[in-house]
C-alpha positions, -999 to +999 in steps of 0.1 A: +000+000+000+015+033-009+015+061+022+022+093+016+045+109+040+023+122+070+053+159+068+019+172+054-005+169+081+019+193+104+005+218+120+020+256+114+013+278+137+012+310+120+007+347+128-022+362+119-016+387+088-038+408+088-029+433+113+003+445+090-021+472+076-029+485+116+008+482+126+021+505+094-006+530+105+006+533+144+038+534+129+032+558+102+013+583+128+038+576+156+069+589+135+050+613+112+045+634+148+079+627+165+102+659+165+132+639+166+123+629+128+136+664+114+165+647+096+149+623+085+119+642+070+145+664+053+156+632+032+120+619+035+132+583+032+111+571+059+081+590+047+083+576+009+083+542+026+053+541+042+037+564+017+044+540-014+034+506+013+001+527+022-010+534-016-003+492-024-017+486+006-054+502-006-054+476-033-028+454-033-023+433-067+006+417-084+012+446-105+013+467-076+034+448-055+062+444-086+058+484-083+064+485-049+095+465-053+113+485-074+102+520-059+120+503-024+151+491-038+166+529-041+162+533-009+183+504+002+216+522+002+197+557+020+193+544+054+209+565+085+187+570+108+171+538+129+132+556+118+143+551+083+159+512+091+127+503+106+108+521+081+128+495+057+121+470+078+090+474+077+078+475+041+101+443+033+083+424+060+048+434+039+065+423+008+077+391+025+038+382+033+026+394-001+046+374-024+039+345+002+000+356-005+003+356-042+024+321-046+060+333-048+076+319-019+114+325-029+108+361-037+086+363-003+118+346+017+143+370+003+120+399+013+112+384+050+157+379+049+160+413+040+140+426+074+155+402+098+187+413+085+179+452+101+162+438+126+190+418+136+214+443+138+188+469+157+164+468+187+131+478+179+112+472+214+074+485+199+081+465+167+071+425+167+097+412+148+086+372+158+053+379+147+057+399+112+091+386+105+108+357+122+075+335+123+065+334+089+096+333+078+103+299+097+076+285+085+083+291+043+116+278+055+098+247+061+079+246+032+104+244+006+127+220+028+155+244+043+155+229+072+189+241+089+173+279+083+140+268+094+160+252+127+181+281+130+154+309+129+129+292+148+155+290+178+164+326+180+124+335+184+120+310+207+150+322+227+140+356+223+103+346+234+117+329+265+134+360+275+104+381+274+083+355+288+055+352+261+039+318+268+018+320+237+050+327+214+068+301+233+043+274+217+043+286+189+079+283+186+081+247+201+053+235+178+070+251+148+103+236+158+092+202+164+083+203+125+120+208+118+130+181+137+104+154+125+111+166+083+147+149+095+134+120+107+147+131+146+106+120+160+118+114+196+134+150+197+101+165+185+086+145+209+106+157+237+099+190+229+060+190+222+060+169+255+081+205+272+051+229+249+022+201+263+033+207+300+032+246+292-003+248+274-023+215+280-050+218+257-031+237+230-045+216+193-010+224+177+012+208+200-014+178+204-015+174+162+020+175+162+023+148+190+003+126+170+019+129+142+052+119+152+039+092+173+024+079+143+062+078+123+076+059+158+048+034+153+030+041+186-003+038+171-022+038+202-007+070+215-013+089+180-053+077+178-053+087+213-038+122+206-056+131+170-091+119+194-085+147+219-077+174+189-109+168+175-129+161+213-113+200+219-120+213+184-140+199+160-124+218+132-095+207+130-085+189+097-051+176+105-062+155+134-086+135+111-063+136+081-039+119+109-069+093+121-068+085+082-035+077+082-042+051+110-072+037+093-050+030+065-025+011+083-052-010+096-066-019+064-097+001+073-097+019+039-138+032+044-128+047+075-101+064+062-118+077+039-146+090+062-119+109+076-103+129+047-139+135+039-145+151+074-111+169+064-119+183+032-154+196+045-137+218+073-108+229+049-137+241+026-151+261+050-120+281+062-117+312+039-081+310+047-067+284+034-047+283+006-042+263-026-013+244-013-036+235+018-059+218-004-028+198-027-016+186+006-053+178+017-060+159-020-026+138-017-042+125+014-073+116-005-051+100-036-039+083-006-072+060-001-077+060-039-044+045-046-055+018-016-088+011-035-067+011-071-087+036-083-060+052-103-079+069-129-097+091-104-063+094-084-048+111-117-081+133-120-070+147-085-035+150-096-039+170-125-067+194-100-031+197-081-009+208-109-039+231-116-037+247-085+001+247-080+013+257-116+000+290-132+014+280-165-001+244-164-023+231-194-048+201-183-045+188-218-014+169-209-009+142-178+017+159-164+034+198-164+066+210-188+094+216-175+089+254-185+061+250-158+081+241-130+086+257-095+105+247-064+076+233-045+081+205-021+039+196-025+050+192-065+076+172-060+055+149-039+026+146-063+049+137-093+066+108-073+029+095-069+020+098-106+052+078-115+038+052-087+004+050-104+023+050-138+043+017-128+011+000-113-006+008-145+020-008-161+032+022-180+066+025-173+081+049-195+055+073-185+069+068-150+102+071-158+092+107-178+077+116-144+105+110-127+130+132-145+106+161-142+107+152-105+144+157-107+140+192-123+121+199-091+144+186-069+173+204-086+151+240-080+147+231-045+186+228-043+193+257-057+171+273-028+192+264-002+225+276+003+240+256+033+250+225+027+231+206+055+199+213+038+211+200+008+218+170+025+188+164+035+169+168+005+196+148-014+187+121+010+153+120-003+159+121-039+180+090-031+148+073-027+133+088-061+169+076-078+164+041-069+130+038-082+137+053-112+169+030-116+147+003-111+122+012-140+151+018-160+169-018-152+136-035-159+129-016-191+168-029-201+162-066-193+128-070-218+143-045-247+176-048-245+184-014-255+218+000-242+201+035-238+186+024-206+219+013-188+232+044-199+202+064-183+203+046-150+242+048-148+237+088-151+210+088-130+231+069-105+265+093-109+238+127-104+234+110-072+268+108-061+289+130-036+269+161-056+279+186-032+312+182-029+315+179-068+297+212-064+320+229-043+353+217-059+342+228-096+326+264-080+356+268-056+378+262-088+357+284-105+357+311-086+393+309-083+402+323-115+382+357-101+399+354-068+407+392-060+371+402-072+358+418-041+325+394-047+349+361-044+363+377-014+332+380+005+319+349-003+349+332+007+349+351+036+311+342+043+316+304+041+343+308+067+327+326+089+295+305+085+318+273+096+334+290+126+303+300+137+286+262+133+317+245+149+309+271+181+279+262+180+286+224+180+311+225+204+295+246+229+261+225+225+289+194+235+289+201+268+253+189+278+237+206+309+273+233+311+265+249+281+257+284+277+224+293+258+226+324+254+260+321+238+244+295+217+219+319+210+243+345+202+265+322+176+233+309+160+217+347+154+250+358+134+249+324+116+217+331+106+229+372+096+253+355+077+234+329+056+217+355+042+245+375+032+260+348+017+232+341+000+224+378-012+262+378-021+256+345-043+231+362-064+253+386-074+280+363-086+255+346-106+247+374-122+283+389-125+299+356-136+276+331-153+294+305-157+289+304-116+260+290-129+272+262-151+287+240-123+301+208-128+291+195-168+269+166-171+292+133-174+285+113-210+292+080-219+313+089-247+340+111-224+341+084-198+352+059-224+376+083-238+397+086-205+393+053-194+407+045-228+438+063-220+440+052-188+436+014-198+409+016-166+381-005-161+355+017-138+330-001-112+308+022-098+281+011-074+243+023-064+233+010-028+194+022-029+168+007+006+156-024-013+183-031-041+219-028-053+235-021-086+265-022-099+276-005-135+309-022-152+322+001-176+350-002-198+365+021-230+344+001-256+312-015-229+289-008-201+270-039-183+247-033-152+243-058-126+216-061-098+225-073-067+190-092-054+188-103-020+200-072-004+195-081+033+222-113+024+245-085+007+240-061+040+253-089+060+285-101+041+292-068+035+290-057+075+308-090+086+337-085+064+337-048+076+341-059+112+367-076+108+387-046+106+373-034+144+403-041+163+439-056+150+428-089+174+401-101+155+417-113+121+442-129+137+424-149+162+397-163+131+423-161+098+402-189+083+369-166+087+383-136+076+393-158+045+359-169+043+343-138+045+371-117+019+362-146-001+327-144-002+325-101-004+347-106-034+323-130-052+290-108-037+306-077-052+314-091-085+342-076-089+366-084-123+404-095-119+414-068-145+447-049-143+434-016-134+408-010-112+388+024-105+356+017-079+333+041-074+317+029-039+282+038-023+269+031+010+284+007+033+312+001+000+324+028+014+344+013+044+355-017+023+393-017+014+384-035-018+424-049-024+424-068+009+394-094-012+406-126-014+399-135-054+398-178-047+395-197-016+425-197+007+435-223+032+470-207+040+469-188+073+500-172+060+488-138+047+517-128+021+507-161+001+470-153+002+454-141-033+445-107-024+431-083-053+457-063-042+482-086-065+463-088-096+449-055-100+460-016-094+430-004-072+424+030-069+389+051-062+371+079-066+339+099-052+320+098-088+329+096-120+325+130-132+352+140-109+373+111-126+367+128-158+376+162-147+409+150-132+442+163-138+474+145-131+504+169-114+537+165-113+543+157-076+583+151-079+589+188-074+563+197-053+570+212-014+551+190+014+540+207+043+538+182+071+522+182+105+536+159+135+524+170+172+537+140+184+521+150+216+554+138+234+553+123+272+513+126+269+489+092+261+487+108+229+522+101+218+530+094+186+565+077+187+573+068+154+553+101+140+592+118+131+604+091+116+576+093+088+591+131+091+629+123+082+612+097+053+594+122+038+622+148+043+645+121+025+625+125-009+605+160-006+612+196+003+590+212+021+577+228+056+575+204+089+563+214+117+570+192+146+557+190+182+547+228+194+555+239+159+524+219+151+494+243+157+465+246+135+473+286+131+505+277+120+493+254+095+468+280+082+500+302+076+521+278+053+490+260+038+491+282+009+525+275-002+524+239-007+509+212-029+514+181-005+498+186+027+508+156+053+491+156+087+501+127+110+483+130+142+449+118+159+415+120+144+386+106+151+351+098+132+327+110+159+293+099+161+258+103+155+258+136+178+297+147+172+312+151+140+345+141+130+375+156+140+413+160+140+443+172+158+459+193+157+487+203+189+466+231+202+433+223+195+409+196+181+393+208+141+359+197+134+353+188+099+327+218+095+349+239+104+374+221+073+339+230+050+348+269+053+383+265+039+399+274+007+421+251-004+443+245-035+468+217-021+471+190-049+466+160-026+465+160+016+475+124+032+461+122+060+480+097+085+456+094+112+435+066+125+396+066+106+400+098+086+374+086+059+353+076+085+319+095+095+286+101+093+268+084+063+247+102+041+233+089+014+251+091-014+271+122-001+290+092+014+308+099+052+307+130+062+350+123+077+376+143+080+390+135+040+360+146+028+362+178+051+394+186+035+377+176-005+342+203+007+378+225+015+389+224-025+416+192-020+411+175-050+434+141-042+434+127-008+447+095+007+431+085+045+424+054+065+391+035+072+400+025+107+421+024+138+458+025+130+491+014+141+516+040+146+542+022+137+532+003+106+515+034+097+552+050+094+564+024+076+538+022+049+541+058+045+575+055+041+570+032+010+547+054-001+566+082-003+593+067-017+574+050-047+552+087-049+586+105-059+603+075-078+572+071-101+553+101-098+516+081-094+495+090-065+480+058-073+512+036-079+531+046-051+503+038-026+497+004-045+535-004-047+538+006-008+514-019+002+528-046-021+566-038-008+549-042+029+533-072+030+565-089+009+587-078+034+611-103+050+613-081+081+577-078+090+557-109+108+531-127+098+510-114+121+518-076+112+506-086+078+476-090+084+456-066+063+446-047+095+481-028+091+491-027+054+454-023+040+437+010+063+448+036+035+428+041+004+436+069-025+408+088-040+418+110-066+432+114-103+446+081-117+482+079-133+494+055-153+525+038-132+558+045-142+577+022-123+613+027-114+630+006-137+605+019-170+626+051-162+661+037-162+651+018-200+635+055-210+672+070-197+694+048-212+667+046-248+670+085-250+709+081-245+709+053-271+695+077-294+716+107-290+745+090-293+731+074-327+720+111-337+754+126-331+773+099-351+747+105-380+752+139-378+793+131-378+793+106-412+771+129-434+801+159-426+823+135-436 
């Protein structure tokens, strides 16, 4: 049975609107008799303010509202006195709720941003800024899906309503948070928080709703009948309770009463002259919601196209579904297209579906382009995740009955869209924006995006300490974050319009350019997809692309996390050798992996913590671990974050290039890192370069070199945090969060990173861990080598040693890490049991592939290019004769 998310049944609590005609009156005839206004009245900026708001206000129409907006927009630039700011403030707040009124919302959120950005900065004590400004603006937040701005806003008024003591603001604060926190799937936060606003106001219907809801998406069933029951027993009006009462109907199987419900919905929605066209779409998915349980799908896309209708000004009913010339960043549209291209597939139209589907992605693409902090994004990404699968899916099934190439080819695009798209995004606008670096518009964005992550990792690190930690310093942080999200984003525009190629971002990846370079790079490329119910893996070489669907994904899940916990502690593949070989064995065989030369994978998901050259490619019974047939010995692995960025790769010379290394050491501490300098003297034997060692090694004073150098080396401790700490490293003086890393700009050609679980983190889908490596890739890094797990100091020396060594004698990133490990576990000096792949295999290389050139290749090319001078000279010497 297909649900539809119950995010639309939330209940807003929203300020009533219509008082912004009273409040520009008292304000008009409050400052229009103050005798402190004589400067002001001599400019007359405040004056022409509310004069031009009052005549819109008579009659206000699009027309006039477009009017308005370009009769204000002179006066930006005129403010001095705080009569005049809050005369600004003031007419942009109206705009804000007009543009809301008339459908725009993006135009209405950069008006509301342009108010709270005064207001922030100046105290207006007779002056509601929750109610006119920081309210609705939450809540359109919330509506498109900007979650991290909704969160972020909706705190500072409910701090500032706690201050004053406002109970009723309070609630409506807590009920509008708790939306924020159940759109991310965090339902026992909400619930923690309505349970603070039901304590406060007992009988308040918002906070009850709200309850319900997310007791209904825990799967307390009980307590959400029992909560929806006493909304309606307090107020009979209330449609959200019985649209949630539906919802429970239809997990019961009790489609009649369900639909008794959205009836009693739709007849109390009908009578408020309030709501709003998007309150009836949300209010008809809920009743395509019990057609699509009765398979009445013809009626269901009668009610669909009613939606479009009402959403889409430029929609024509004639066709099923809108053009993409029709499209606006609605979260409401997105929703009802991914049910059309459900109904599609049950009607056994799938290519319909799958034209549904990529208008869905146009959608999702406006919505991203909405948001400018990258924790929103993620989000959202997470959900189009979802939307990727199924449309891979229609695509692999249309592939297997007509055989046509086109559809592998869709499906693998579809799949690489979907695939670390936001730190693709900021490496290619970061490059970008490089080539304008001293334009004062680069400078302040840069600038901005710092700022922005000093300001988060504050934030972070100050909410760390629990019960100790200071609110109103929280407060404080998250109020300039907020100031600064919205310069950023005001700055953004402006580069847009300046530089459009800003606009361009990263090309779309084809076929054809793919099999160019992995035709020069004699490559074969495995990239995977690991969707909720299935897996697929593309196999593309420089002449053929196969796709291959991994079925019984709860099997796959399970090899895949027992080989992955084998790598926990150093212990527990030397105490089971003969399980470990098992399970390498049997993740080789589930992965389907090829024994070719040159390997490029392109993980997903869970792939991600799989060091793919420690899989065994036949049984093994040996329990010694340098005769065991790794992949490591039959093929050069080497990986990347999508294939687009392969594409886009360049390979740098690395033999000249000055390393700038980092060893704290952290000397007569627990910390201590004993072999840590003699990686130094290694790298020092091959490289020039900065090294700072012990106090030397302070993250100020690796801000100060950073600039200089193209091989950044950092061998310290890092860890990959958890659920509620993000990863970090460190540094001599102080610990770096990775969102702090997000902030830099970096142009470093690769960054190794010798620390224990510096790729681990976080997962998000297809965004893959959120670690410290990719910290330092979001940072501009376009190469970086890290490790998957807990190391050992000392092997870690050594392999970096090899590296190093095999980096500057071959120049390949790629080769030198692959010869390293290779020279490691042949050693004659290292045990068995420090051969284990626990200590050779925890460093993996993402970044551009080069072919190897390996030591003695360069001696033949030496002595060949001698051969032939020497031949040229004595030509040169018989023809004078």
């Amino acid at each position: 049975m297909f649900i539809i998310l119950i995010v639309q049944i939330l209940k807003f609590n929203s300020m009533g609107f219509g008082n912004f005609k009273i409040v520009f009156l008292v304000f008009f005839y409050i400052y229009q008799g103050n005798p402190s206004l004589c400067a002001q009245q001599k400019r007359k900026a405040s004056k022409f303010l509310y004069d031009q708001l009052d005549y819109f206000l008579k009659d206000p129409t699009k027309e006039k509202l477009h009017r308005l907006g370009k009769l204000i927009a002179s006066e930006e630039n005129r403010l001095l006195t705080k009569e005049e700011i809050l005369a600004w403030g003031i007419v942009n707040t109206n705009m804000g709720y007009y543009h809301n009124q008339f459908g725009n919302i993006p135009t209405a959120i950069m008006y509301y941003e342009k108010a709270w950005k005064v207001f922030n900065k100046n105290t207006f004590k007779e002056y509601d800024i929750i109610e006119n400004c920081l309210q609705p603006l939450g809540n359109l937040y919330i509506k498109i899906g900007d979650l991290q701005k909704a969160e972020n806003t909706i705190t500072s008024y409910l701090y500032l309503s706690e201050q004053s003591q406002n109970t009723s603001k309070v609630i409506s604060a807590i009920t509008n948070l708790s939306i924020t926190y159940h759109n991310q799937s965090k339902y026992q936060k909400a619930i923690e928080i309505l349970k603070k606003g039901e304590s406060i106001a007992l009988k308040n219907v918002n906070i009850l709703t709200n309850l319900a809801t997310n007791y209904l998406d825990t799967g307390e069933i009980k307590k959400a009948k029992d909560y929806a029951l006493q909304v309606i027993s307090i107020d009979t009006t209330q449609v959200n309770a019985y649209q949630i009462l539906a919802a429970i109907a239809l997990e019961n199987n009790d489609i009649q009463q369900g639909e008794n419900y959205i009836l009693k919905a739709k007849s109390q929605l009908l009578k408020n002259p309030d709501a709003s066209a998007r309150d009836l779409a949300k209010l008809q998915l809920a009743y395509i919601d019990i057609l699509l349980s009765k398979s009445t799908y013809t009626e269901a896309l009668g009610n669909i196209k009613e939606i479009y209708t009402s959403l889409l000004p430029r929609y024509s009913s004639k066709r099923g579904f809108p053009e993409k010339e029709a499209l606006i960043a609605d979260k409401i549209l997105l929703k009802t297209l991914d049910v059309q291209a459900y109904i599609y597939q049950q009607l056994g139209k799938p290519i319909l579906a799958i034209d549904i589907y990529e208008i869905a992605f146009e959608v999702n693409s406006k919505l991203n382009i909405a948001y400018p902090l990258q924790n929103t994004k993620i989000i959202q990404h997470s959900q189009n995740r979802d939307r990727t699968e199924a449309y891979i899916d229609l695509l692999y099934s249309m592939y297997k009955t007509t055989k046509k190439k086109k559809y592998i080819i869709k499906a693998f695009i579809a799949s690489e869209n979907s695939k670390a798209p936001f730190v693709n995004e900021a490496l290619v606008s970061k490059q970008l924006l490089s080539q304008y670096k001293n334009d004062s518009l680069v400078i302040k964005t840069n600038q901005f995006h710092n700022e922005l992550a000093i300001y988060d990792t504050y934030i972070l690190k100050e909410k760390q300490k629990g019960d100790q930690a200071n609110i109103t310093q929280i407060q404080k942080w998250t109020s300039l974050y907020s100031n600064k999200s919205i310069e950023l984003k005001e700055t953004i525009k402006k580069l847009k319009r300046m530089y459009p190629s800003f606009l361009l971002k990263q090309e779309n990846i084809t076929i054809k350019k793919l099999q160019k370079k992995l035709k020069q790079d004699d490559l074969t490329l495995i990239e995977y997809f690991f969707g909720k119910e299935t897996v697929y893996q593309f196999h593309i070489t420089s002449d053929s692309i196969e796709i291959n669907m991994i079925h019984d994904i709860e099997n796959f899940r399970n090899v895949i996390l027992n080989y992955i916990g084998y790598f926990e502690k150093a212990s527990i593949i030397i105490n089971d050798i003969t399980g470990f070989s098992k399970s390498s064995f049997d993740t080789f065989n589930a992965l389907k992996i090829p024994t070719t030369k040159n390997l490029l994978i392109i993980p997903d998901g869970l792939l991600n913590f799989i060091p793919f050259e420690t899989l065994l490619i036949k049984k093994n019974s040996s329990l010694n671990f340098q005769n065991m047939a790794f992949l490591l010995k039959s093929s050069i692995v080497s990986y990347e974050i999508s294939a687009s960025k392969y594409i886009r790769s360049k390979n740098i010379n690395n033999n000249n290039s000055k390393v700038l290394g980092v060893f704290p050491v952290f000397e007569d501490s627990t910390l201590e890192l004993p072999f840590s300098l003699e990686e130094k003297h290694s790298i020092q034997e091959k490289f020039n370069g900065v090294f700072l060692e012990k106090k030397e090694a302070t993250y100020a004073h690796f801000m100060n070199e950073v600039e200089k150098h193209h091989i950044l080396h950092l061998s310290t401790h890092a860890e990959a945090g958890s659920f509620l700490r993000p990863a970090s490293i460190k540094f001599r003086d102080q610990d770096i969060l990775v969102n702090q890393l997000y902030g830099l700009q970096l142009k470093a050609d690769l960054i190794v990173l010798s620390a224990c679980e510096t790729g681990i983190g976080a997962l998000a889908k297809g965004e893959g861990p959120l670690s410290i490596a990719r910290g330092f890739q979001y940072a501009g890094v376009q190469n970086v080598l890290f490790s998957l797990w807990k190391v050992n100091d000392k092997t870690t020396s050594l392999l970096m040693q090899y590296f190093y060594k095999n980096l500057y004698s071959s120049n390949s990133k790629t080769y030198g890490l692959h010869t390293a490990k290779l020279e490691y576990l042949n050693s004659p000096n290292i045990s068995n049991i420090q051969k284990s792949p626990y200590y050779w295999a925890a460093f993996v290389y993402y970044g551009a592939y080069t072919p190897s050139v390996e030591p003695k290749s360069i001696w033949s090319i030496i002595i060949g290019s001698f051969l032939l001078i020497v031949l040229f000279l004595f030509v040169i010497r018989q023809k004078r004769k």
